[in-house]
Backbone as CSV, one residue per row, in Angstrom:
resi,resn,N_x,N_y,N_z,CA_x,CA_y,CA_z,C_x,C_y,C_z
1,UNK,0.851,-1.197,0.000,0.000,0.000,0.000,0.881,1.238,0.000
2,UNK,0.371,2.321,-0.714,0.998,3.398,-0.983,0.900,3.686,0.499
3,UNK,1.847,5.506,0.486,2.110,6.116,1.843,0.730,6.797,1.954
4,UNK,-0.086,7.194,1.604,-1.767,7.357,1.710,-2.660,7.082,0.629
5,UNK,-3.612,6.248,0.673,-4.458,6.119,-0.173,-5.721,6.725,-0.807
6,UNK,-5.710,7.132,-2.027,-6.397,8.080,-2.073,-6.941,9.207,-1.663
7,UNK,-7.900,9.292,-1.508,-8.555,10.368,-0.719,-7.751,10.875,0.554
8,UNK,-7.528,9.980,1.294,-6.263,9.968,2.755,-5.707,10.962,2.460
9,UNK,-4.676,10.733,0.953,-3.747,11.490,0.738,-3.416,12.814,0.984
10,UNK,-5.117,13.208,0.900,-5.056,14.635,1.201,-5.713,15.517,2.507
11,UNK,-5.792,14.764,3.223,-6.243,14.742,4.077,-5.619,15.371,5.345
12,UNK,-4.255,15.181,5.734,-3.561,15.425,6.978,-3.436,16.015,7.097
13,UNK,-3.300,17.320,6.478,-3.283,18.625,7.153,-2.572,20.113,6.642
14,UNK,-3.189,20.940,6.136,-2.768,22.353,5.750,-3.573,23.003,7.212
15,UNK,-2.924,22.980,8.669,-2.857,23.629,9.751,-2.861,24.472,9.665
16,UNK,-3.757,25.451,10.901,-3.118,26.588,11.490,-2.447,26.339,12.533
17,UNK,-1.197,27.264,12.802,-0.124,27.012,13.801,-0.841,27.644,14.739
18,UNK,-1.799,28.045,15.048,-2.152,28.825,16.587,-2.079,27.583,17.578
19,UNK,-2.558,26.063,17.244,-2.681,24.998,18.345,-1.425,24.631,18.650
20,UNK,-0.745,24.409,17.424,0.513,23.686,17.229,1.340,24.515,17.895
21,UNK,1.262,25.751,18.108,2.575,26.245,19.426,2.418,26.142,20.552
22,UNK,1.475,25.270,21.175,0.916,24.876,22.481,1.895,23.669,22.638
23,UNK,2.259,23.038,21.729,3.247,21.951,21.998,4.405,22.370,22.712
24,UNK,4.632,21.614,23.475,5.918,22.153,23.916,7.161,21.764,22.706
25,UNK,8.274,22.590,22.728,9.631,22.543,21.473,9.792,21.096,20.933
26,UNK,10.092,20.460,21.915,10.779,18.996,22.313,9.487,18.378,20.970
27,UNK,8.318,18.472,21.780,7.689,17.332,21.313,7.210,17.747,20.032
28,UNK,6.692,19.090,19.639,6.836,19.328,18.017,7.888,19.077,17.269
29,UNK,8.843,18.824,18.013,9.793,18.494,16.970,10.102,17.111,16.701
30,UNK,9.764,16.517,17.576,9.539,14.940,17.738,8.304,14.507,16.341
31,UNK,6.766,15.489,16.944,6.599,14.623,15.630,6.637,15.490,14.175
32,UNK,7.389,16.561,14.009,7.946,17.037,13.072,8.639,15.807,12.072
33,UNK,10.025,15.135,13.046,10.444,14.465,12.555,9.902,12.703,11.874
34,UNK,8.370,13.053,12.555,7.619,11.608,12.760,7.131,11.207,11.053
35,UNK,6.869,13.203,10.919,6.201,13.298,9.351,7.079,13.386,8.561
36,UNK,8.019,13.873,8.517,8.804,13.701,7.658,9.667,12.038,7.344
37,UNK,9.380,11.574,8.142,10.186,10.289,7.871,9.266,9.082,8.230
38,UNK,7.668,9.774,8.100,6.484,8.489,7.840,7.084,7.501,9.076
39,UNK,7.448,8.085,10.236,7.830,7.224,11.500,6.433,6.873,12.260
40,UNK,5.929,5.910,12.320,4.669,5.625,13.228,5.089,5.789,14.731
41,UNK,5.957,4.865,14.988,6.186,4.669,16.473,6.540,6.244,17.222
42,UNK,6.933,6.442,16.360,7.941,8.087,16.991,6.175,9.059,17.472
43,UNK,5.167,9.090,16.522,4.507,9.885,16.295,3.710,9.136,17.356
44,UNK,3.327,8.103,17.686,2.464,7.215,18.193,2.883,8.099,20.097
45,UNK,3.947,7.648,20.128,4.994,8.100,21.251,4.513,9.826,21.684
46,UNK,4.382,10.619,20.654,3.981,11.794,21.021,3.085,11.707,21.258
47,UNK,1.735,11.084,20.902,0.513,11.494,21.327,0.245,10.580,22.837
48,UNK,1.021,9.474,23.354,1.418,8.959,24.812,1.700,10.393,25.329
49,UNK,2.423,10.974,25.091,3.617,12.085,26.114,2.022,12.678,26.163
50,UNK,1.274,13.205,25.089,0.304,14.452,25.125,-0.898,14.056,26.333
51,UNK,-1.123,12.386,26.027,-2.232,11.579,26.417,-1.710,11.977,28.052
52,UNK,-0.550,11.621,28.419,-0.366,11.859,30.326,-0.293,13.016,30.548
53,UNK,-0.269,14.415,29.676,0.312,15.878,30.089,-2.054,16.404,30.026
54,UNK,-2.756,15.681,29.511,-3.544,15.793,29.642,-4.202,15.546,30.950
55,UNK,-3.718,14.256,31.212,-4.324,13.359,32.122,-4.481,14.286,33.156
56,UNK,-2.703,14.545,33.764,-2.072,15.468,34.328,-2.596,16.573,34.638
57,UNK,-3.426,17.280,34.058,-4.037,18.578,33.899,-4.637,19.043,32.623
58,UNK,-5.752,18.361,32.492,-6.905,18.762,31.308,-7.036,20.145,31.225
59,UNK,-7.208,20.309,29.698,-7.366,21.458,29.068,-7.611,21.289,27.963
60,UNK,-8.869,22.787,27.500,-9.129,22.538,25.775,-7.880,22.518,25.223
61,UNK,-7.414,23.736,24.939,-5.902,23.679,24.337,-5.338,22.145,23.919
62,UNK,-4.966,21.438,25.030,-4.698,19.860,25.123,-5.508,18.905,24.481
63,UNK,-6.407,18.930,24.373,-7.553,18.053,24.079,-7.780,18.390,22.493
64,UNK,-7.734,19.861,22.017,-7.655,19.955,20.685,-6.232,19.206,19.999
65,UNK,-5.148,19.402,20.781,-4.041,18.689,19.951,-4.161,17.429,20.046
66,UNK,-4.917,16.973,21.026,-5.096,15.519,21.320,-5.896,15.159,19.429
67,UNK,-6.908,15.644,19.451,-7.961,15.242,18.373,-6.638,15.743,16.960
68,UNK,-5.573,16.869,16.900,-4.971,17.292,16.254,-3.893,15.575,15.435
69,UNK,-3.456,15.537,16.541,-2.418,14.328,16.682,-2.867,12.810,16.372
70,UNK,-4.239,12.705,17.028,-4.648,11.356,16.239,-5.224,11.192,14.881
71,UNK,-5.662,12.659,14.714,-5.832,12.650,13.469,-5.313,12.843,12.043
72,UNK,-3.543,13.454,12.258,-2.800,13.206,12.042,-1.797,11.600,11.677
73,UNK,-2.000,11.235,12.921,-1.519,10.016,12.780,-2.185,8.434,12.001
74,UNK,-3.398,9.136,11.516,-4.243,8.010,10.481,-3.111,8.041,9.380
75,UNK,-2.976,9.220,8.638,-2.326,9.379,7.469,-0.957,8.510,7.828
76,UNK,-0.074,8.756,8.649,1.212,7.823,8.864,0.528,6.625,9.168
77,UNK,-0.346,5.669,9.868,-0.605,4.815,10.018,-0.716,3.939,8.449
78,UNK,-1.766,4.790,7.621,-1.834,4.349,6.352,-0.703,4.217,5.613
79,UNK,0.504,5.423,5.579,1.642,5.201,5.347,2.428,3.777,5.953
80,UNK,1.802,3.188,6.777,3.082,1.787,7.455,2.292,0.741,7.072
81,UNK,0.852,0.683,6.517,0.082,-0.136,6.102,-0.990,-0.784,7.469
82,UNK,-1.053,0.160,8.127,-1.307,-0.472,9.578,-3.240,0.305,9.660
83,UNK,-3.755,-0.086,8.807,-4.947,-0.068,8.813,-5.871,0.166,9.894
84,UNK,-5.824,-0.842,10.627,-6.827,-0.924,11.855,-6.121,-0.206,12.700
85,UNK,-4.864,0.180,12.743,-4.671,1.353,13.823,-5.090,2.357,13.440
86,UNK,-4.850,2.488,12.126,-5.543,4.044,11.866,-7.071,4.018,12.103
87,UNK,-8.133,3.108,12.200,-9.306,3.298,12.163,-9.255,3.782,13.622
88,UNK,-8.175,3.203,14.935,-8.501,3.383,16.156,-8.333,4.787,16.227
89,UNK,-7.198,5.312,15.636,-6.912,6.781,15.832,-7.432,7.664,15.499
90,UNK,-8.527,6.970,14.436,-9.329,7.935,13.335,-10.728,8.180,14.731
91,UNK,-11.025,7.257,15.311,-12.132,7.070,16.392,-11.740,8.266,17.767
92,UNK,-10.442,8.121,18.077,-9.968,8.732,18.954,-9.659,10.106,18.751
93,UNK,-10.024,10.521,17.766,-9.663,12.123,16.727,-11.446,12.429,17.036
94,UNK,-12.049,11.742,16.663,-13.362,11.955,16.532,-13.621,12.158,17.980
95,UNK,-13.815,11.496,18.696,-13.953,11.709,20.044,-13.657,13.006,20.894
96,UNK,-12.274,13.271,20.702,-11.872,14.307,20.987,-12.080,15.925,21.041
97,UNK,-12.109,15.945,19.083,-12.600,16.829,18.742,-14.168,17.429,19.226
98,UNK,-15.304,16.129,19.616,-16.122,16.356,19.408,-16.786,16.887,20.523
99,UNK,-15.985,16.421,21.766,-15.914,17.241,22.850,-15.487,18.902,23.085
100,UNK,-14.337,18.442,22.419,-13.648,19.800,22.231,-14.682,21.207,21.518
101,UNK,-15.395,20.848,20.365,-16.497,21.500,19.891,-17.686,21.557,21.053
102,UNK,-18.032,21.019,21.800,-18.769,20.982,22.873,-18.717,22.118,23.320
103,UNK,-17.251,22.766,23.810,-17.067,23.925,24.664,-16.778,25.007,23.868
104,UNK,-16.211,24.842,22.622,-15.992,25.437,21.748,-16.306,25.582,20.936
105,UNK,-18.058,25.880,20.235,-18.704,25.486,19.175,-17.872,26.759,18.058
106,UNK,-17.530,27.862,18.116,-17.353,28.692,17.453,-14.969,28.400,16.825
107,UNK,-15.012,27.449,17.158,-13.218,27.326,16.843,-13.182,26.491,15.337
108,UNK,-12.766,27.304,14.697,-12.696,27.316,13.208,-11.880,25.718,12.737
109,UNK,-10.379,25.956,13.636,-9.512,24.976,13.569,-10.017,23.825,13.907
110,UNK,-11.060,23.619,14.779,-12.044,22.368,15.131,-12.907,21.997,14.783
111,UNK,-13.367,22.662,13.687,-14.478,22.578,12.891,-14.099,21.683,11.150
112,UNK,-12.243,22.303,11.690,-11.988,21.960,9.738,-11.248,20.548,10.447
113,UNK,-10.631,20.669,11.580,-10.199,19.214,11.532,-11.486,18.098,11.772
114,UNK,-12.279,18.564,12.181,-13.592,17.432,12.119,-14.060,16.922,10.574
115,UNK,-13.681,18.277,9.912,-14.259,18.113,8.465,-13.347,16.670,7.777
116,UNK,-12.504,17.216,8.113,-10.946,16.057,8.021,-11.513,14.758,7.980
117,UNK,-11.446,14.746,9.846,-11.924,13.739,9.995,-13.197,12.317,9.365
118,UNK,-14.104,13.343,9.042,-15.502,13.009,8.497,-15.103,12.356,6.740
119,UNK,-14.124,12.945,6.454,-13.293,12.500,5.221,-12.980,11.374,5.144
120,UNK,-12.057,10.969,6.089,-11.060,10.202,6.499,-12.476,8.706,6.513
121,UNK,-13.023,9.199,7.159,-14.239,7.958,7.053,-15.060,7.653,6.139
122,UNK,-15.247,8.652,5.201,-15.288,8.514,3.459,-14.615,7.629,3.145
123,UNK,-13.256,7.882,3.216,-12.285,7.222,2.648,-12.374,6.261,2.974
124,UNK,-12.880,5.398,4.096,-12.552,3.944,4.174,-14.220,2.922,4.084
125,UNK,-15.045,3.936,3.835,-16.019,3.636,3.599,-16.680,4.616,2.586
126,UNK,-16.240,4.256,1.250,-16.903,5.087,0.368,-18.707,5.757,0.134
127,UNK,-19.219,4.380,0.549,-20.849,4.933,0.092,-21.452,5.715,1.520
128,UNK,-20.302,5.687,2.869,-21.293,6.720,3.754,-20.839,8.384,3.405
129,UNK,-19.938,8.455,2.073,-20.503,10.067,1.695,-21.497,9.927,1.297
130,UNK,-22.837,9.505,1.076,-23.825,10.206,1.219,-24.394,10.948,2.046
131,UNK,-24.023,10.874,3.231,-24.465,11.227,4.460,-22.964,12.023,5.475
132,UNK,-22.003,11.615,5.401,-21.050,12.124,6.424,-20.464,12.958,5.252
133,UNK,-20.829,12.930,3.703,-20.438,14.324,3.087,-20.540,15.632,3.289
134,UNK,-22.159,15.973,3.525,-22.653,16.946,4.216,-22.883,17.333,5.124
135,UNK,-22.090,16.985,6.049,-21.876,16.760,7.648,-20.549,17.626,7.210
136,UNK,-19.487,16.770,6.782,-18.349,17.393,6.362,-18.200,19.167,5.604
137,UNK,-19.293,18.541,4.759,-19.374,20.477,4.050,-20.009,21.205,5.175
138,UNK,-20.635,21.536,6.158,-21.195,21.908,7.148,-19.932,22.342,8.073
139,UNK,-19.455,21.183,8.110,-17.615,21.680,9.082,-17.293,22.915,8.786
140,UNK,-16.532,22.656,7.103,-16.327,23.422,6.421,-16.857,25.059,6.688
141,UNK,-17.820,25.226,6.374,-18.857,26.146,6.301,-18.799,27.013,7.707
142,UNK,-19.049,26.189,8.540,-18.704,27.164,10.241,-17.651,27.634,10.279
143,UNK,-16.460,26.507,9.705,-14.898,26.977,10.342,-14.571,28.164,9.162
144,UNK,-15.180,28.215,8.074,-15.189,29.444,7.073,-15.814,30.606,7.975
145,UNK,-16.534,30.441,8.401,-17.431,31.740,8.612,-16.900,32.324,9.816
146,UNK,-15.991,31.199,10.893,-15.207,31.756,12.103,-13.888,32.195,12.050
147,UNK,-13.580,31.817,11.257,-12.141,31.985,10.639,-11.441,32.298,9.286
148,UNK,-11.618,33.313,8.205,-11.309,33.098,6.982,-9.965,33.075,7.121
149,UNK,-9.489,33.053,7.937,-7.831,33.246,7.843,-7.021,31.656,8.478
150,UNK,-7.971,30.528,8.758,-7.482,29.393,9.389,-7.471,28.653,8.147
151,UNK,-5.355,27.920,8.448,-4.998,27.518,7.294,-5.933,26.349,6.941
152,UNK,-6.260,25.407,8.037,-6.411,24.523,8.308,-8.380,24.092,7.428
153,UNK,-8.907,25.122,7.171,-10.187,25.246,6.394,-9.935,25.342,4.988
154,UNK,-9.024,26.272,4.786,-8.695,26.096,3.047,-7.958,24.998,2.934
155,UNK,-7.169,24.283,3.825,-6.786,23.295,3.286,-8.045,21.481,3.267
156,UNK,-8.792,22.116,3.882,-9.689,20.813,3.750,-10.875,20.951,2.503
157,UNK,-10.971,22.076,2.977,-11.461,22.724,1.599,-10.961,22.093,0.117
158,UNK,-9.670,22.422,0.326,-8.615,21.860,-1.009,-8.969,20.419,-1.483
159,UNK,-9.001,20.083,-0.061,-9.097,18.543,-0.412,-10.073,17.782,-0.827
160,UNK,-11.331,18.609,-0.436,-12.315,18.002,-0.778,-12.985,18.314,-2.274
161,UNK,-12.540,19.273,-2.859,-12.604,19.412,-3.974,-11.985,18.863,-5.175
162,UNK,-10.405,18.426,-4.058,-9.489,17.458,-5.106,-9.906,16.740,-5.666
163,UNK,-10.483,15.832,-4.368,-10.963,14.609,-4.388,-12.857,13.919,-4.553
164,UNK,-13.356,15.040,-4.573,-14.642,14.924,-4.980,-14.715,14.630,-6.516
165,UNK,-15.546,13.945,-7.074,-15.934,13.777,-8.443,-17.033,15.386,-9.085
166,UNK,-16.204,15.080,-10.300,-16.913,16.693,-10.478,-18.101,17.098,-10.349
167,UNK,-19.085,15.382,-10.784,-19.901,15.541,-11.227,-20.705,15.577,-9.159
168,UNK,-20.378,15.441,-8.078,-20.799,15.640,-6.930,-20.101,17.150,-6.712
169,UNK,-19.194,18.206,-7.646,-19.279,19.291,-6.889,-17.464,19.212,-7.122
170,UNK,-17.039,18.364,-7.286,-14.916,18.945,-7.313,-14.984,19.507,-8.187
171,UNK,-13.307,20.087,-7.966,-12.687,20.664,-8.745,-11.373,21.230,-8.795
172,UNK,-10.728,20.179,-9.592,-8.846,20.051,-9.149,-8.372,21.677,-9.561
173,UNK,-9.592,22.561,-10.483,-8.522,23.705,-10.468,-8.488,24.476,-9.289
174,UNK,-9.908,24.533,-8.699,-10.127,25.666,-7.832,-9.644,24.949,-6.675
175,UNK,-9.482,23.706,-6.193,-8.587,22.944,-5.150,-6.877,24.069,-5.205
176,UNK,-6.503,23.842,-6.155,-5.167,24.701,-6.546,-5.102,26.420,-5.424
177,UNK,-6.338,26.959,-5.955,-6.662,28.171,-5.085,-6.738,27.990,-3.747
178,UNK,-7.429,27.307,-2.903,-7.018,26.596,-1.986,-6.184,26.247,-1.163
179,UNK,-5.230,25.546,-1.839,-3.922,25.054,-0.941,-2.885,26.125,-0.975
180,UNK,-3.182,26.630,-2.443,-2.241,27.824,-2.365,-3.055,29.263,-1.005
181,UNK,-3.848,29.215,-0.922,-4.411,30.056,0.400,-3.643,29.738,1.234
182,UNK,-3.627,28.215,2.037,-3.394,27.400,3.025,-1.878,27.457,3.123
183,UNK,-1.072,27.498,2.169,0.322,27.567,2.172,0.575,29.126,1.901
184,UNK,0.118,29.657,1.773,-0.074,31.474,1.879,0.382,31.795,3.360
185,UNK,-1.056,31.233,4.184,-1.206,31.567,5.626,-0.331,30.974,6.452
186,UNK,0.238,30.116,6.139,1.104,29.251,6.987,2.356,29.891,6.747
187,UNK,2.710,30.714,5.624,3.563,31.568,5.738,3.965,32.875,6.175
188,UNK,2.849,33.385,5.917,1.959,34.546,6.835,2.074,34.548,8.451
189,UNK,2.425,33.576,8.727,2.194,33.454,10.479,3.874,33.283,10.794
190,UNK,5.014,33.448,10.076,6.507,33.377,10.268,6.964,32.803,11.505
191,UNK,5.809,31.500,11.804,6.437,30.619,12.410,6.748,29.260,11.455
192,UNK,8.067,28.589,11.262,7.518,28.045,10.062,9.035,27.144,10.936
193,UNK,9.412,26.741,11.603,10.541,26.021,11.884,9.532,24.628,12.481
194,UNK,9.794,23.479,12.217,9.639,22.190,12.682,7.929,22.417,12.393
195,UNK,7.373,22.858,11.272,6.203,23.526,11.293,5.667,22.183,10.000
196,UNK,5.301,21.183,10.168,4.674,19.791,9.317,4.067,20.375,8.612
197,UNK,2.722,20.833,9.386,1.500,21.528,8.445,1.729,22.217,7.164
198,UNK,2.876,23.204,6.935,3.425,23.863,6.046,3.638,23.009,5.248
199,UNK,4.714,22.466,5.465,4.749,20.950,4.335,3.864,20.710,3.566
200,UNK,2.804,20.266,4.792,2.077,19.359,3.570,1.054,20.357,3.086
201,UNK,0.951,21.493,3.382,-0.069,22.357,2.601,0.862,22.577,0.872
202,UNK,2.295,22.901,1.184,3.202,22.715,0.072,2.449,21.214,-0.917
203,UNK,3.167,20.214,0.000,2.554,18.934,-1.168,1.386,18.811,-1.865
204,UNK,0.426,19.692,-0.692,-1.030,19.529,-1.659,-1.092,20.128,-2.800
205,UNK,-0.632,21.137,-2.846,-0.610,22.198,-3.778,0.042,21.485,-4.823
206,UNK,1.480,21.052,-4.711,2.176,20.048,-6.006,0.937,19.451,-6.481
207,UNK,0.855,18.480,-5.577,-0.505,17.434,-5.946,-1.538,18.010,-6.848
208,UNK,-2.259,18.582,-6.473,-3.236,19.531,-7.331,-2.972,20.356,-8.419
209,UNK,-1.379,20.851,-8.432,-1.140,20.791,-9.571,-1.191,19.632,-10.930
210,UNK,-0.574,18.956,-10.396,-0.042,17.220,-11.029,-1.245,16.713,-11.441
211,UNK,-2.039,16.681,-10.847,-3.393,16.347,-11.242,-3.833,17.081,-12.132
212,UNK,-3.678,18.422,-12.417,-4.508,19.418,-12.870,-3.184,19.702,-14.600
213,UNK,-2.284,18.857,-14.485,-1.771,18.936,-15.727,-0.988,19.725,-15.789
214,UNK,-0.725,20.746,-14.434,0.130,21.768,-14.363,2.103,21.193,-14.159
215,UNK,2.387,20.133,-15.209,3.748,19.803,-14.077,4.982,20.492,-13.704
216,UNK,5.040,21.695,-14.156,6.062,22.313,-14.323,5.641,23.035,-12.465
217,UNK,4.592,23.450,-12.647,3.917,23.991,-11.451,4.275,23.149,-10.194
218,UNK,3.896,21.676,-10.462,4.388,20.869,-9.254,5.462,21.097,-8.989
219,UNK,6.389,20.840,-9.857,7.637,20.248,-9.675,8.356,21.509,-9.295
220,UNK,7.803,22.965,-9.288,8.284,24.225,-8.457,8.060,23.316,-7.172
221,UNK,6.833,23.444,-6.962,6.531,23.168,-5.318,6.683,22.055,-4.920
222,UNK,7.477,20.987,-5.350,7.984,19.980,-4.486,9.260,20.406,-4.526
223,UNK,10.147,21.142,-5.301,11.320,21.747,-4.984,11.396,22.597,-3.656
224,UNK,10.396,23.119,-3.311,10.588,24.278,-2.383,10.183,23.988,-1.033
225,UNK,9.288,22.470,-1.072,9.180,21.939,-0.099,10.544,21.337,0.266
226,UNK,11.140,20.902,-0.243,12.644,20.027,-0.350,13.482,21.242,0.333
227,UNK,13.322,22.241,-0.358,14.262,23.610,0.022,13.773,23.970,1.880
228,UNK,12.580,23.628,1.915,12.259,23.631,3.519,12.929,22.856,4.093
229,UNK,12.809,21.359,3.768,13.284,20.344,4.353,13.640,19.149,3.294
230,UNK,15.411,19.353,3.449,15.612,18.369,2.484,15.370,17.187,2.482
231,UNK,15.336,16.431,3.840,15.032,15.072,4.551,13.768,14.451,4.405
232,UNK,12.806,15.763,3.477,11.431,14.811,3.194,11.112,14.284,2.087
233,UNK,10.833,12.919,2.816,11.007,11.641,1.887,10.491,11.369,0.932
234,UNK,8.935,11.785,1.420,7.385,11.560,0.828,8.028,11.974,-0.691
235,UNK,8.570,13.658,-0.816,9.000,14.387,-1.774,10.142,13.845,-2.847
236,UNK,10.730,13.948,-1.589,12.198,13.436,-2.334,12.456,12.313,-3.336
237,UNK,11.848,11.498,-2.832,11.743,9.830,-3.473,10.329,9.744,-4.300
238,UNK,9.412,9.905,-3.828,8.164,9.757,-4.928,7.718,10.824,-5.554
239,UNK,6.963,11.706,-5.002,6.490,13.070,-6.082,7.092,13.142,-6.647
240,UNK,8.317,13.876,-6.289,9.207,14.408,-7.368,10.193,13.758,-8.571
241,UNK,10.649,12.566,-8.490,10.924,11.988,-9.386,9.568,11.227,-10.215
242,UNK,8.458,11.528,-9.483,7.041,11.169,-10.461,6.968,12.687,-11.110
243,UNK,6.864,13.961,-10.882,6.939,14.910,-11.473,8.005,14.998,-12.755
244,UNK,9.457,14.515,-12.312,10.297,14.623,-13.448,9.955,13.999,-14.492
245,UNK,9.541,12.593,-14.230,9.225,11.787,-15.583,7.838,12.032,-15.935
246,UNK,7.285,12.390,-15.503,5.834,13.030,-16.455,5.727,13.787,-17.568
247,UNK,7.691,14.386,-17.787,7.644,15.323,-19.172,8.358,14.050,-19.990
């Protein structure tokens, strides 16, 4: 099995960094390194450290990275081929979040990672988009209206347009507009060191190019993701030598 399957693929995350600096240094950088090198155990390990610093002393803050991190960690799970863990983590994202929206009905960033989420269960069960589709566009829609500036909405946004069939509503060009928002804002916020989300708002954007016939376009933006971080793999080894030979 590929490092995400289908729909998955696009799924993990064009973030806003407002949650993600709640991490303490150590452990963003821990699973910084988790994503970049499709490490399960490493990443698995962070959301333990998060799971006892919760325990320890509950907090929204905490509890959103909690839902942040497992939901995150589907996409690497799918990357190691480890299926049924990702369904557990995909459950434990859901959970989280959904509390977390409880106290926080108006948090944009919790609204688009639910949207995520609601995806993510598309994805492994294709025919309940009939129903957890528009649940999902609804995410969407709040975390738009609370936030136009959260990366983390244009990038689900992106995705769901990638990956929607046209004839239900996609659309790989205007996906493009999108990620390029999402990788806009994530630059916009000049926190950008051990910063994942950035990344992969970068890859989506390749992606949606590549798809969209643009390859010259990709193959900018898997360069510049590389230029972020040369050590990423995802890039280094597949996109981009799939970008080169496409001419």
């Amino acid at each position: 099995m590929t490092r995400y399957f289908a729909f998955c693929l696009c799924l993990l995350f064009g973030m806003q960094l407002t949650a993600q600096i709640n991490l303490d240094a150590d452990l963003q950088f821990r699973i910084y390194q988790a994503y970049i090198s499709n490490n399960l155990a490493l990443w698995e390990s962070g959301i333990q450290e998060l799971e006892a610093i919760y325990k320890d002393q509950a907090s929204d803050e905490t509890l959103l990275e909690l839902g942040r991190l497992e939901y995150g960690c589907v996409s690497i799970c799918m990357g190691n081929d480890a299926e049924d863990k990702a369904k557990k983590h995909l459950a434990k994202a859901e959970k989280h979040l959904a509390a977390y929206l409880k106290k926080n009905k108006d948090s944009a960033e919790a609204h688009a990672l639910m949207s995520g989420v609601l995806g993510f269960k598309i994805a492994f069960s294709p025919l309940s988009g009939m129903w957890l589709g528009p649940r999902s566009n609804r995410h969407l829609k709040k975390g738009m209206s609370y936030d136009d500036h959260c990366a983390m909405v244009w990038h689900q946004k992106g995705s769901s347009l990638l990956h929607t069939p046209a004839s239900f509503g996609g659309d790989v060009k205007e996906s493009i507009t999108h990620f390029a928002k999402a990788a806009e804002l994530q630059e916009a916020s000049y926190q950008l060191e051990n910063n994942w989300e950035y990344l992969e708002a970068l890859v989506w954007l390749g992606q949606a190019y590549y798809k969209n016939g643009q390859i010259e376009e990709a193959r900018m933006t898997y360069e510049k993701a590389l230029q972020v971080e040369p050590n990423f793999g995802w890039v280094k080894y597949r996109l981009l030598p799939q970008a080169n030979k496409a001419d």
